[in-house]
DODO-603758 format. One record per atom (N, C-alpha, C, O): x, z, y. Coordinates in steps of 0.001 Angstrom, whole numbers, always signed. Layout:
BEGIN
+---------+---------+---------+
!       X !       Z !       Y !
+---------+---------+---------+
!       X !       Z !       Y !
...
+---------+---------+---------+
***
This chain:
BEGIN
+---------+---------+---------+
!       X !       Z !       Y !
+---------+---------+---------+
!  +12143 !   +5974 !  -71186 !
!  +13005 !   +7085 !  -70843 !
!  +12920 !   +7282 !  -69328 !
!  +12951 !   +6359 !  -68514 !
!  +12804 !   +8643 !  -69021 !
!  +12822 !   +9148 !  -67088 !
!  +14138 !   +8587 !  -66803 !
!  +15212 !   +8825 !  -67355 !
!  +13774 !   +7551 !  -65539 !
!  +15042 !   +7255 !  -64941 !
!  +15838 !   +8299 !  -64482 !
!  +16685 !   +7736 !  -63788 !
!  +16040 !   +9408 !  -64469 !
!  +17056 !  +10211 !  -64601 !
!  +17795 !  +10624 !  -65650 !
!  +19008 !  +10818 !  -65584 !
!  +17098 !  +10776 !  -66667 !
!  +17754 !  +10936 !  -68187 !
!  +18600 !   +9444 !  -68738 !
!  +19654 !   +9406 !  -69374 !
!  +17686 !   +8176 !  -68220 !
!  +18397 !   +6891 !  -68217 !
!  +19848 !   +6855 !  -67359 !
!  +20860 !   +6382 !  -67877 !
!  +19843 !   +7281 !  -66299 !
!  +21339 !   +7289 !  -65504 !
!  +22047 !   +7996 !  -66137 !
!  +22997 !   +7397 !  -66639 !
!  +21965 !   +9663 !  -66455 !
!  +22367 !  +10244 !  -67247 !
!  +23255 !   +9437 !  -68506 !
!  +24452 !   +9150 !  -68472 !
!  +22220 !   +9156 !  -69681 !
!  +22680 !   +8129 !  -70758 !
!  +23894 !   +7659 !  -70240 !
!  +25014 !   +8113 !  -70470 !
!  +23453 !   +6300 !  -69207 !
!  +24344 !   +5069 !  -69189 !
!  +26195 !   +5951 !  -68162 !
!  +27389 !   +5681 !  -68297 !
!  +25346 !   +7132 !  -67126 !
!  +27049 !   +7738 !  -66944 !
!  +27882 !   +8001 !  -67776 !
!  +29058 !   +7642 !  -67730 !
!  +26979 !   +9155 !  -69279 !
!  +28292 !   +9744 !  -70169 !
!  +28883 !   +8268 !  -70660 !
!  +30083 !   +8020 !  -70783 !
!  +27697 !   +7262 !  -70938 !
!  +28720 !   +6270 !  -71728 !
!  +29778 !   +5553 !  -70921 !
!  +30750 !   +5328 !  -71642 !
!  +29914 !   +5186 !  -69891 !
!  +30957 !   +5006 !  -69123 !
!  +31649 !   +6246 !  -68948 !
!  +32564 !   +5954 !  -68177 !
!  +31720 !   +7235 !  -69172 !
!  +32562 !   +7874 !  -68818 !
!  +33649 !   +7808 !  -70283 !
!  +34808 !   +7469 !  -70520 !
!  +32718 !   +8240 !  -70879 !
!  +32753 !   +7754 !  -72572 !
!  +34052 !   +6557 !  -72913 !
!  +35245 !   +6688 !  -73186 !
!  +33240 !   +5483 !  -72758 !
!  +34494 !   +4200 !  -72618 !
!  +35213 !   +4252 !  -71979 !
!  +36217 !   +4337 !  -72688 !
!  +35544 !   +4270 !  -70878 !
!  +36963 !   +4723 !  -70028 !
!  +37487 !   +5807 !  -70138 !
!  +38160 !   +6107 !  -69152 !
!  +37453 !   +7000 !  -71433 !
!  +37983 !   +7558 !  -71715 !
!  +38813 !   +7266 !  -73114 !
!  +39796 !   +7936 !  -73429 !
!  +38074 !   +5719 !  -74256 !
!  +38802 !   +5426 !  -75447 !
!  +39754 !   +4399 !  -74498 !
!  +40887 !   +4483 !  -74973 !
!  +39760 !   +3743 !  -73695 !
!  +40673 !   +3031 !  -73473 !
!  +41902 !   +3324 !  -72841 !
!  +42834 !   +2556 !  -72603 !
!  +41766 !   +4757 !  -72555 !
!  +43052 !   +5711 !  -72662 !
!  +43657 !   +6353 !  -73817 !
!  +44771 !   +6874 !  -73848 !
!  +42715 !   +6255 !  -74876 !
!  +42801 !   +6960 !  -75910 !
!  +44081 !   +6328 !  -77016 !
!  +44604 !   +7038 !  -77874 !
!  +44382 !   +5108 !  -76824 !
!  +45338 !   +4421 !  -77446 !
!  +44848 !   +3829 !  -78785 !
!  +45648 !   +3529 !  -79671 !
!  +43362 !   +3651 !  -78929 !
!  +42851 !   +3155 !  -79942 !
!  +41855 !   +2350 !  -79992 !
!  +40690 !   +2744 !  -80060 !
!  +42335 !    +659 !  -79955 !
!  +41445 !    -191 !  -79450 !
!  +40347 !    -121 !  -80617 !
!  +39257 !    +102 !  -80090 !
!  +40240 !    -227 !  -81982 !
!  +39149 !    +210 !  -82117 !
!  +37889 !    +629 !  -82255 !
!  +36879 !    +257 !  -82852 !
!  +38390 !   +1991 !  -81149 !
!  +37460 !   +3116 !  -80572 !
!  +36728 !   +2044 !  -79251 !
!  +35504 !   +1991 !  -79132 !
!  +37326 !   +1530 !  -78662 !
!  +36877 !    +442 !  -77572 !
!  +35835 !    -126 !  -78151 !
!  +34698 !    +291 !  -77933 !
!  +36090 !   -1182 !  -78990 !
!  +35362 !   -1942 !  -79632 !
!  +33966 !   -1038 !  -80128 !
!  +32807 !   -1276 !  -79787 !
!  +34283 !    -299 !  -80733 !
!  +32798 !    +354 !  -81140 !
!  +31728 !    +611 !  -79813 !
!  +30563 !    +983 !  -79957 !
!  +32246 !    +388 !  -78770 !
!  +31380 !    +670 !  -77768 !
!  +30537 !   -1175 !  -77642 !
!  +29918 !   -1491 !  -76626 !
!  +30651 !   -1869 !  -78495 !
!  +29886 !   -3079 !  -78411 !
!  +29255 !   -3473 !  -79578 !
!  +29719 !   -3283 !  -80702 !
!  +28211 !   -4014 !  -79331 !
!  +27521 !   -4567 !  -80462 !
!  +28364 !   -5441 !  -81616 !
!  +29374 !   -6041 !  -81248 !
!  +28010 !   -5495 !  -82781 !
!  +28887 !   -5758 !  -83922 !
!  +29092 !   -7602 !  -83097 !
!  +30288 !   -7889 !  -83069 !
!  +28541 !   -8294 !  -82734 !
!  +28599 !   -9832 !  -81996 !
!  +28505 !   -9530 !  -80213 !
!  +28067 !  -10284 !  -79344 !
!  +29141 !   -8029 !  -80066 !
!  +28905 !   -8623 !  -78831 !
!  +30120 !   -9114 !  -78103 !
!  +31154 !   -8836 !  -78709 !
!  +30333 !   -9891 !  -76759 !
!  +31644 !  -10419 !  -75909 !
!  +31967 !   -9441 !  -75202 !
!  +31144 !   -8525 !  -75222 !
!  +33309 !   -9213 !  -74267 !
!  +34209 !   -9028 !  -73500 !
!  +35387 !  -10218 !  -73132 !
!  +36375 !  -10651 !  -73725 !
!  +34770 !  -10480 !  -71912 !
!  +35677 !  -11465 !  -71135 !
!  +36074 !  -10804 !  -69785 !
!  +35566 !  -10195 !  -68843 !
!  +37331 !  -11297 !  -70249 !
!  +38392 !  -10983 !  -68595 !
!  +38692 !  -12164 !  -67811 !
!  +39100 !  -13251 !  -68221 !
!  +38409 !  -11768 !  -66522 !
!  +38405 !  -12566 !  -65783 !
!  +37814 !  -13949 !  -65879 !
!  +36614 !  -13954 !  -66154 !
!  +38509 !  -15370 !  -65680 !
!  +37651 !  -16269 !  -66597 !
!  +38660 !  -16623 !  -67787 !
!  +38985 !  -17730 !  -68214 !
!  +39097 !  -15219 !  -68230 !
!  +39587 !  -15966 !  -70175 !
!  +38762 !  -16483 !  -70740 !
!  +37924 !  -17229 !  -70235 !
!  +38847 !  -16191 !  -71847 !
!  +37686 !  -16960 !  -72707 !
!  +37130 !  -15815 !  -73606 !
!  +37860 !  -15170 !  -74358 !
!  +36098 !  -15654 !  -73507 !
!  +35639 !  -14462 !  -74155 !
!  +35919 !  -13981 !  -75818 !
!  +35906 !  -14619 !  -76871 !
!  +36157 !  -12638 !  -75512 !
!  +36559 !  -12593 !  -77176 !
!  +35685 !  -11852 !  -77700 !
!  +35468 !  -10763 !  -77169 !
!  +34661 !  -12397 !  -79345 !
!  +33661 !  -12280 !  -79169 !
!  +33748 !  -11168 !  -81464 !
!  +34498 !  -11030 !  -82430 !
!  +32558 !  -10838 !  -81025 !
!  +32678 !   -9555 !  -82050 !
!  +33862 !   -8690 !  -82016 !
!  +34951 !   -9016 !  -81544 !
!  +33537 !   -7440 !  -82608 !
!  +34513 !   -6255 !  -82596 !
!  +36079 !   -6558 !  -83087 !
!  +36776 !   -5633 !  -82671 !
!  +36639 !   -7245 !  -83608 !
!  +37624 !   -7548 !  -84262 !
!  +38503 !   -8590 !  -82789 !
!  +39690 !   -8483 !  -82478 !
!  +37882 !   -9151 !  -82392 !
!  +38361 !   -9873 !  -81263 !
!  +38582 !   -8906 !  -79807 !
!  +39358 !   -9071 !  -78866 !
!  +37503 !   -7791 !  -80080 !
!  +37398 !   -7333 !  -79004 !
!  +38699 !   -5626 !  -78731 !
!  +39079 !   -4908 !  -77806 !
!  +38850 !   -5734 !  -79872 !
!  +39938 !   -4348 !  -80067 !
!  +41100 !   -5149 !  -79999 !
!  +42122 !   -4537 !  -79690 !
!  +41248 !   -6846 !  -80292 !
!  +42437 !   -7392 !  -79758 !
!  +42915 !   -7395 !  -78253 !
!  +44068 !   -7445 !  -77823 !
!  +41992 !   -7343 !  -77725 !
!  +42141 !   -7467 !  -76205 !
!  +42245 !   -5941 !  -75539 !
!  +42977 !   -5671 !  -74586 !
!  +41387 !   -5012 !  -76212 !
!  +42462 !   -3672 !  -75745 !
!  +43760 !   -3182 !  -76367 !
!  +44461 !   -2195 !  -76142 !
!  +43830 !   -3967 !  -77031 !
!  +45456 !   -3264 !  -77838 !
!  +45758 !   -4172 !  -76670 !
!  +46061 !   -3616 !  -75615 !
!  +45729 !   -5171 !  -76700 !
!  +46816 !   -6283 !  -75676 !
!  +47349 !   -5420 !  -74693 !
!  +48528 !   -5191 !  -74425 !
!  +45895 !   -4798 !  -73997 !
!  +46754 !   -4138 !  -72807 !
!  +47392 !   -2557 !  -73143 !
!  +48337 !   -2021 !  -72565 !
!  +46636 !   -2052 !  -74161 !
!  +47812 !    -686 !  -74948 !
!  +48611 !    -809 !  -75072 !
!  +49334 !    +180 !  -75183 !
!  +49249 !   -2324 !  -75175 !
!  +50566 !   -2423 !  -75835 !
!  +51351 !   -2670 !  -74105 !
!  +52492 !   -2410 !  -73724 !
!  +50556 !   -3073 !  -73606 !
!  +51566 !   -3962 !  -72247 !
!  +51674 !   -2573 !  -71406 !
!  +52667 !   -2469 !  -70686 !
!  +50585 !   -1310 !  -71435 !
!  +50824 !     -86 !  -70787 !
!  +50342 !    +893 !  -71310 !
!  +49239 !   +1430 !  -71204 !
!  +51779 !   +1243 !  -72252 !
!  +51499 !   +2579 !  -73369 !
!  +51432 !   +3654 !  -72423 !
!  +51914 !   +4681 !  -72901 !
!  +51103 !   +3756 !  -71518 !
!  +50846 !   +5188 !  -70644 !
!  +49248 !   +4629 !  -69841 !
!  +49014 !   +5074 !  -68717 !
!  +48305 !   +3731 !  -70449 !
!  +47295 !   +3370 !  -69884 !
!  +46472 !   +4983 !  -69651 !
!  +46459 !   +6072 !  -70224 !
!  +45797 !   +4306 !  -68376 !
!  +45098 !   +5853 !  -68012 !
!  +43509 !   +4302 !  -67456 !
!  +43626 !   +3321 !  -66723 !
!  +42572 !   +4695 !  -68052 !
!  +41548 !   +4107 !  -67357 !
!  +40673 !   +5091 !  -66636 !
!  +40551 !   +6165 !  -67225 !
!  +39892 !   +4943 !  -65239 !
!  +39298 !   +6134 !  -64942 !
!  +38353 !   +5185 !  -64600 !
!  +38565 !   +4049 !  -64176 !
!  +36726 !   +6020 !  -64929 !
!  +35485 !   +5558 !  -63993 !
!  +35393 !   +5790 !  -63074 !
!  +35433 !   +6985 !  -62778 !
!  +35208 !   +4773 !  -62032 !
!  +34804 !   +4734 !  -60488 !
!  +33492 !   +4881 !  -60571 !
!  +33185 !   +6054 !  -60357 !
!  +32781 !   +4344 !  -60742 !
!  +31131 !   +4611 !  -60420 !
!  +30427 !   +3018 !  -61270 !
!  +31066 !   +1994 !  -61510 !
!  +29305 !   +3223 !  -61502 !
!  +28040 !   +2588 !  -62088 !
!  +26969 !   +2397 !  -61371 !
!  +26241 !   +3347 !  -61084 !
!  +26644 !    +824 !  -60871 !
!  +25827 !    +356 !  -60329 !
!  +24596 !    -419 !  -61179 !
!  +24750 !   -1062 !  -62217 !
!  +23481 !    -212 !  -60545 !
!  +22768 !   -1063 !  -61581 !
!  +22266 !   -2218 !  -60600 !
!  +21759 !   -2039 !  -59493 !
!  +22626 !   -4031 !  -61535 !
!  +22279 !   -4930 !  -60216 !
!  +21090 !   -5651 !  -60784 !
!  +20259 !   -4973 !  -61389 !
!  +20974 !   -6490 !  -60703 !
!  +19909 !   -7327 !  -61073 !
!  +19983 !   -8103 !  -62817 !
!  +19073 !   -8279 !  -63628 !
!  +21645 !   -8469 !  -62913 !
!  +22032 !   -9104 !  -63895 !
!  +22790 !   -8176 !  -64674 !
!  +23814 !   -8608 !  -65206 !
!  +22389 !   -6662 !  -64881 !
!  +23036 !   -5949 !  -65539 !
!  +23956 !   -4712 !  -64657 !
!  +23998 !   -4614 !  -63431 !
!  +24571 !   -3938 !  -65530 !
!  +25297 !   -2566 !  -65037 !
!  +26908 !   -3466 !  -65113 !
!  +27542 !   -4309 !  -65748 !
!  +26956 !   -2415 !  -63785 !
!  +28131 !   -2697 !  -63176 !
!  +28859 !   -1606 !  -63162 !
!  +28493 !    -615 !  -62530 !
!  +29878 !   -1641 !  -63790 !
!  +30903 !    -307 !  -64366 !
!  +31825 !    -602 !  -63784 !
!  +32253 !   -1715 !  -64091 !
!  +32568 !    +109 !  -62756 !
!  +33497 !    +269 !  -61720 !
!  +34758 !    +965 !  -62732 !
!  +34546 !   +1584 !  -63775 !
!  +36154 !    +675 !  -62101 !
!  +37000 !   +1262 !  -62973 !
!  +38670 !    +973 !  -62191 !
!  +39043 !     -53 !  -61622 !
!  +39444 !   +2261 !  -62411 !
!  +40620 !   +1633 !  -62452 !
!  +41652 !   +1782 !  -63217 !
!  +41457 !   +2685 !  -64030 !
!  +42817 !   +1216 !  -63325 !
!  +43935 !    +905 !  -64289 !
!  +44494 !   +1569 !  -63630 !
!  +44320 !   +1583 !  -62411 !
!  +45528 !   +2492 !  -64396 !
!  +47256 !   +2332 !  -64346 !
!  +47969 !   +2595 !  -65276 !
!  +47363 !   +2964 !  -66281 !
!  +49156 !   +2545 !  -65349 !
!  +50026 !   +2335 !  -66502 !
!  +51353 !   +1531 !  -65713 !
!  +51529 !    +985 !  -64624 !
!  +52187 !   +1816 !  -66987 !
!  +53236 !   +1241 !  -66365 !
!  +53619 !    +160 !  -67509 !
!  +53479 !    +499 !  -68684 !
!  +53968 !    -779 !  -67279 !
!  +54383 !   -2311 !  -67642 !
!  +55660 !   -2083 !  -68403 !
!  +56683 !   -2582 !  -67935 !
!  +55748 !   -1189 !  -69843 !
!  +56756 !    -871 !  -70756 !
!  +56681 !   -1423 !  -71919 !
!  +57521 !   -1196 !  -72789 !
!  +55429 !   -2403 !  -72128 !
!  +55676 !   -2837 !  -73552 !
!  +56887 !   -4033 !  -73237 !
!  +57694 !   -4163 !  -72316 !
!  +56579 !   -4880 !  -74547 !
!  +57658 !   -5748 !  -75030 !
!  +57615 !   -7042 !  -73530 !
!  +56712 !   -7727 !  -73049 !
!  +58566 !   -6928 !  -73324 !
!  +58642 !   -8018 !  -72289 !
!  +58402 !   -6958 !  -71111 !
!  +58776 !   -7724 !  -70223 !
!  +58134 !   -6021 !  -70553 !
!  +57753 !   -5663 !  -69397 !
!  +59001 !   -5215 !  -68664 !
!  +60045 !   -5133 !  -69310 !
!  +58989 !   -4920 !  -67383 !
!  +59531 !   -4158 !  -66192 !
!  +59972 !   -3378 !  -65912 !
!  +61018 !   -3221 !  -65281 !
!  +59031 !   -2467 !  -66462 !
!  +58980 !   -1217 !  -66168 !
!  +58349 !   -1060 !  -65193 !
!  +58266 !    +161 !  -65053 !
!  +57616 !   -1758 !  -64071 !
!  +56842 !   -1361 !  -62963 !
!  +55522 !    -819 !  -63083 !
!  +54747 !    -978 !  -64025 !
!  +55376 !    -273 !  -62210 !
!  +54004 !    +608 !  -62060 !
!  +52767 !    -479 !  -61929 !
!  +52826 !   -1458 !  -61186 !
!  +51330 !     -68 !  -62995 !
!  +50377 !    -770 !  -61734 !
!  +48803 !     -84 !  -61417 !
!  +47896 !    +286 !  -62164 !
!  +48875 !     -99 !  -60779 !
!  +47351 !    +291 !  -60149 !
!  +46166 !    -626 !  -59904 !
!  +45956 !    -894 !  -58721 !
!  +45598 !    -997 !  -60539 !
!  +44778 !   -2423 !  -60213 !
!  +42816 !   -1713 !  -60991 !
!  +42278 !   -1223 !  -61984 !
!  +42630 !   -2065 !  -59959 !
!  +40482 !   -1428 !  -59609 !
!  +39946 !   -2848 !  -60115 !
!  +40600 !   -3891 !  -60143 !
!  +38577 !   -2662 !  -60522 !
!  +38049 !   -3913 !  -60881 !
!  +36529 !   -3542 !  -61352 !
!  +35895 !   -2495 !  -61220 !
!  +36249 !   -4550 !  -61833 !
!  +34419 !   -3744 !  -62820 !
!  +34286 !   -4599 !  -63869 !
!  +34932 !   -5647 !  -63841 !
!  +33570 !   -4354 !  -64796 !
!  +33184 !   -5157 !  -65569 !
!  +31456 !   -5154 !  -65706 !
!  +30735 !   -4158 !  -65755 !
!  +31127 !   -6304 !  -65742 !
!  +29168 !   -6364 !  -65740 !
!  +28602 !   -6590 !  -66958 !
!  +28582 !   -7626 !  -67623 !
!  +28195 !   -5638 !  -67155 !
!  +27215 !   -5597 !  -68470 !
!  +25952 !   -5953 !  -68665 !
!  +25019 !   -5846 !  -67870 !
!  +25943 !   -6633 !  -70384 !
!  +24098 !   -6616 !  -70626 !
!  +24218 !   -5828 !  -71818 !
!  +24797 !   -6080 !  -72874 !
!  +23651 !   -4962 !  -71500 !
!  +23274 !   -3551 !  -73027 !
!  +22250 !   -4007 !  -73578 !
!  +21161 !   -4327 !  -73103 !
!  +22783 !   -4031 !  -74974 !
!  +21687 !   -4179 !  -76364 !
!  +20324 !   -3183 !  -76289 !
!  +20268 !   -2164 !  -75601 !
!  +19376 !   -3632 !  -77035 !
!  +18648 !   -2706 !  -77510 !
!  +18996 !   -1318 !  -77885 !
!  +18366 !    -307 !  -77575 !
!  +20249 !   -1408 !  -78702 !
!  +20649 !     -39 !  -79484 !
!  +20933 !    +704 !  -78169 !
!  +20662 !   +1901 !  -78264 !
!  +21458 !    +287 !  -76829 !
!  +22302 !    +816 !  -76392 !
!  +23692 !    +740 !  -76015 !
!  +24320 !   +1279 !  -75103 !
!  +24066 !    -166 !  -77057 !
!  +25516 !    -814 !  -76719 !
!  +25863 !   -2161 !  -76010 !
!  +25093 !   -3103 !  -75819 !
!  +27234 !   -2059 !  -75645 !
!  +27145 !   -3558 !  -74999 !
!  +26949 !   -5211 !  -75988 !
!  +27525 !   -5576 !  -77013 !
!  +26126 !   -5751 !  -75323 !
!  +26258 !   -6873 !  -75572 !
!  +26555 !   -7898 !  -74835 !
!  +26084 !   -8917 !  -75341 !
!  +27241 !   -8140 !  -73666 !
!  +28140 !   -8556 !  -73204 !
!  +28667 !   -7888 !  -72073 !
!  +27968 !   -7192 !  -71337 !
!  +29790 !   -8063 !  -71923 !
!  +30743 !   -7845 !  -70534 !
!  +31443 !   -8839 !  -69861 !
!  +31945 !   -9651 !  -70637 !
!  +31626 !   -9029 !  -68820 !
!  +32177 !  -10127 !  -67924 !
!  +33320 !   -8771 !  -67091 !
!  +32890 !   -7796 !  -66475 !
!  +34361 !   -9010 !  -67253 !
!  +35367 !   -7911 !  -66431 !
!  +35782 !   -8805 !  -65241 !
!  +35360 !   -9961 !  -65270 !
!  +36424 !   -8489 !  -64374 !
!  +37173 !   -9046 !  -63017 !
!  +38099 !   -7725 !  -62672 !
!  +37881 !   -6546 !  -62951 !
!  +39070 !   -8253 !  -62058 !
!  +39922 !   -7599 !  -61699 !
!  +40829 !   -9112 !  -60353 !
!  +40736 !  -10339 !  -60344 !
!  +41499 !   -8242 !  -59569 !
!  +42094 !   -9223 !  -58565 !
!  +43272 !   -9280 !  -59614 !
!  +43717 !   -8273 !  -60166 !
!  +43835 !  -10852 !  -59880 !
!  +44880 !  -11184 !  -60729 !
!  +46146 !  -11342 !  -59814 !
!  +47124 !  -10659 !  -60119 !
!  +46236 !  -12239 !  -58632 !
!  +46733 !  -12321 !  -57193 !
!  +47717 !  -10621 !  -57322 !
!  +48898 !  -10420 !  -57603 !
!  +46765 !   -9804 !  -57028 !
!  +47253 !   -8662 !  -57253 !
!  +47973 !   -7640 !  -58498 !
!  +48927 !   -6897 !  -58265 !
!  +47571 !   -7721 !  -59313 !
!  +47829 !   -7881 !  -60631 !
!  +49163 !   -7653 !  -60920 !
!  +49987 !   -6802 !  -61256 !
!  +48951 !   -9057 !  -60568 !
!  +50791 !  -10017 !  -61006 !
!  +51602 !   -9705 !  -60124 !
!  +52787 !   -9926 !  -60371 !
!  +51236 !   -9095 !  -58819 !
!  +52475 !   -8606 !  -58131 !
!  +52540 !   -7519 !  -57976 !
!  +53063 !   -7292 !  -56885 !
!  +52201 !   -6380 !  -58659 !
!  +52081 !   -5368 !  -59153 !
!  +52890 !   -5311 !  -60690 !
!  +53210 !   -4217 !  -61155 !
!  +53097 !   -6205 !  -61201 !
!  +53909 !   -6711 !  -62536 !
!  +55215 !   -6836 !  -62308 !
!  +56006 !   -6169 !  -62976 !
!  +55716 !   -7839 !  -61185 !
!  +56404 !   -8149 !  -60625 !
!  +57675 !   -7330 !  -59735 !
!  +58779 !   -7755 !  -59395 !
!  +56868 !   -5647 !  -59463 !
!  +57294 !   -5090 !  -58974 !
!  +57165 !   -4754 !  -57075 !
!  +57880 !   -4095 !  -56321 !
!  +55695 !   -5699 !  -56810 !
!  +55772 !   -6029 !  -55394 !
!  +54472 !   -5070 !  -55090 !
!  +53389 !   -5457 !  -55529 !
!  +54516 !   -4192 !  -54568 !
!  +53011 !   -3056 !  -54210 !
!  +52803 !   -3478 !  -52739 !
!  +51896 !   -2975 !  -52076 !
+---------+---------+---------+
***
């Protein structure tokens, strides 16, 4: 494929995914990975095939029913695409605050053959995070 039609591809699909994870239907998330592929946050422990992996976006649907994810930009590095992104939502599920949070991060990908992910490694500053949870901006 012309590396322009290739950037192309890999933008709509990030734009793509950070648009179901606003969508309120983890899911729709999940289908963006291979039937075995991972998503790990931070250093959790990776949660691995689709069924594990729509657990971990409901987690945060549920912790910020007003989730808004937006794409920042897509890098390509050596060890895979690097999908830029940020959060907000406000901290209204069960147990929450009510505080606002705003928290940027990326997650690094290795795309399958088909096209889909087969793994992700996410990061996000937690430090920050949590005091953004907390109520401290």
């Amino acid at each position: 494929m012309p590396e322009e039609e290739r950037k192309f591809v890999l933008n709509l699909f990030a734009r793509s995914y950070a648009q179901v994870w606003s969508s309120k239907r983890p899911e729709f998330v999940a289908m963006f990975f291979e039937e075995t592929g991972t998503l790990q946050v931070n250093e959790g422990y990776p949660a691995a095939g689709r069924d594990a992996i729509s657990k971990v976006a409901k987690s945060f649907m549920t912790k910020f029913p007003d989730i808004k994810v937006s794409f920042d930009s897509l890098t390509t590095e050596a060890n895979g695409v690097k999908f830029h992104w940020t959060l907000t939502g406000t901290d209204a599920g069960p147990g929450g605050k009510g505080n606002k949070v705003k928290i940027s991060g990326y997650e690094l990908r290795q795309l399958g053959k088909d096209g889909l992910i087969k793994n992700s490694k996410g990061y996000f500053l937690t430090e920050e995070y949590n005091k953004q949870l907390e109520g401290g901006n």
